[in-house]
N, C-alpha and C positions, 0 to 999 in steps of 0.2 A: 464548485470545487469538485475538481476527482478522487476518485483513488484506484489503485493499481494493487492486486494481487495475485498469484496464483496459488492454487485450491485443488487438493483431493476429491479423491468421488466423496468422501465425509465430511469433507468443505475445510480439512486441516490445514495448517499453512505452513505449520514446523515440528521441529524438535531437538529438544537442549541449545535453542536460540539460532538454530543452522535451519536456513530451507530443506525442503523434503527432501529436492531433486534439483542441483543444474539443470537445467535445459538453455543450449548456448541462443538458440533463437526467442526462446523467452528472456532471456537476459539482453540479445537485442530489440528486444519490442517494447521491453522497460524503457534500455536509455534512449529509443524514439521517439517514447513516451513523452519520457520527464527531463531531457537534455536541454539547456538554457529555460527551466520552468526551477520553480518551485516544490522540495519535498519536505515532507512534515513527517518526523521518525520520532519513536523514543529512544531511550539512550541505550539500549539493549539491542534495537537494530541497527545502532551508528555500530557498536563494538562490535557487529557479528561482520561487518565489512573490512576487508583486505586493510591491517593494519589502523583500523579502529577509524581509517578517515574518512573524512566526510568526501562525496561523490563529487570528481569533478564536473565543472561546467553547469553547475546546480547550485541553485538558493536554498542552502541545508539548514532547516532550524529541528531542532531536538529538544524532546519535551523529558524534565528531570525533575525530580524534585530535592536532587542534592544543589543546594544554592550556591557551592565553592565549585562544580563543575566546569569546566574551560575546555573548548577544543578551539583550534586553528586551525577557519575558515569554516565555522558555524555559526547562526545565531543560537543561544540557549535560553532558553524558558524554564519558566515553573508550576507553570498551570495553564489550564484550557484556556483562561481570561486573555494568558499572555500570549498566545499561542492565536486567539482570536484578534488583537490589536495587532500583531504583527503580521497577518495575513490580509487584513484590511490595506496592506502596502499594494498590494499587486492585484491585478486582476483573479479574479476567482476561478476561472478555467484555466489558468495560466498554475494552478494549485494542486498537487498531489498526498492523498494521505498515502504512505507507505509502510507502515508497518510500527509497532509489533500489534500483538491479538489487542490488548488494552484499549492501543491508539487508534486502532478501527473503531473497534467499539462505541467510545467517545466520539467520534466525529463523524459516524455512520449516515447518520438521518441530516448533515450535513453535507452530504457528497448527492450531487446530481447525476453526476455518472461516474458506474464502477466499471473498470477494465478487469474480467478475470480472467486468468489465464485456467481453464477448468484441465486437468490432469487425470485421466481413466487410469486411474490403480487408488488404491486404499494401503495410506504407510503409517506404519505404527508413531505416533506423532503426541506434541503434549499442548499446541498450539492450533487455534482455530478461530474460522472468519464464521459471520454469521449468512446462513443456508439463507443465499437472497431468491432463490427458486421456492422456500417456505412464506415469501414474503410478501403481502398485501401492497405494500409501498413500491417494490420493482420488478420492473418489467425487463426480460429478455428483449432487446432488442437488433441484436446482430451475433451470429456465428459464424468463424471464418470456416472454411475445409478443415478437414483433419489434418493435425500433419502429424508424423512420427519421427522420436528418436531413438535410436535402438528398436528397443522392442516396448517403449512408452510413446501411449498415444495421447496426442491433447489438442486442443481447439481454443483459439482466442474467443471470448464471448464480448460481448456490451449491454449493460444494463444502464435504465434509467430509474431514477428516483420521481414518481408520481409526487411525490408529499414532500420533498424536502423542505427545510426549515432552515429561515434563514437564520445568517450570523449575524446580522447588524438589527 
């Protein structure tokens, strides 16, 4: 299973439910990503999306625990359990965690590779991934060039997960 985020220099990922920063070619290296894959959100990052909808050309499941929640063209869930039976559907690199801080959390030490997209600036933020460069379990292993927008610089990185653990 992957997951995909991008990260401050203090590994933040949001605030008041909104990304830090646009970045329009980090937004294309997402849906490069995870286009006809699988993404795995809670329901905080389905609502923070362009009219609340689930992403085209994606297998959208959303973890809740209001059990009267409905959207069209998602699966919903209610817990890890459920969220782990439904992903047993599809292949496991074919899997994306996406978001919010929680749902990382949760399915961290289940992710063999993390895609971050690392962002050189520090933004006042109330949302954060956990510092996989503090980490015994992953390893850096690909940085792309820098590239810059505007006057924000960032770099695609690739980590592996040494220890992952499995879901089955």
């Amino acid at each position: 299973m992957n997951l995909i985020v991008a990260v401050d220099n203090n590994w933040a990922i949001g605030k008041d439910n909104k990304l830090l920063v646009n970045i329009p070619n980090d937004l294309r290296y997402f849906k490069e990503h995870t286009t006809n894959k699988v993404i795995v959100m809670g329901r905080k990052t389905l609502e923070s999306f362009p009219q609340a909808k689930p992403l085209p050309n994606r297998t959208n499941i959303v973890i809740t625990r209001n059990k009267d929640y409905k959207v069209k063209g998602a699966t919903i869930v209610n817990s890890i359990e459920e969220v782990i039976e439904e992903i047993k559907k599809y292949k496991t690199d074919e899997v994306y965690i996406i978001g919010g801080q929680t749902i990382y959390e949760q399915f961290l030490d289940y992710c063999d590779v993390a895609y971050v997209t690392r962002i050189n600036y520090a933004y006042d933020a109330d949302a954060f991934f956990s510092n996989l460069d503090a980490s015994k379990d992953w390893e850096l292993v690909d940085t792309s060039e820098e590239h810059t927008y505007y006057d924000i610089e960032y770099v695609f990185t690739k980590y592996i997960n040494k220890n992952v653990k499995s879901l089955y």
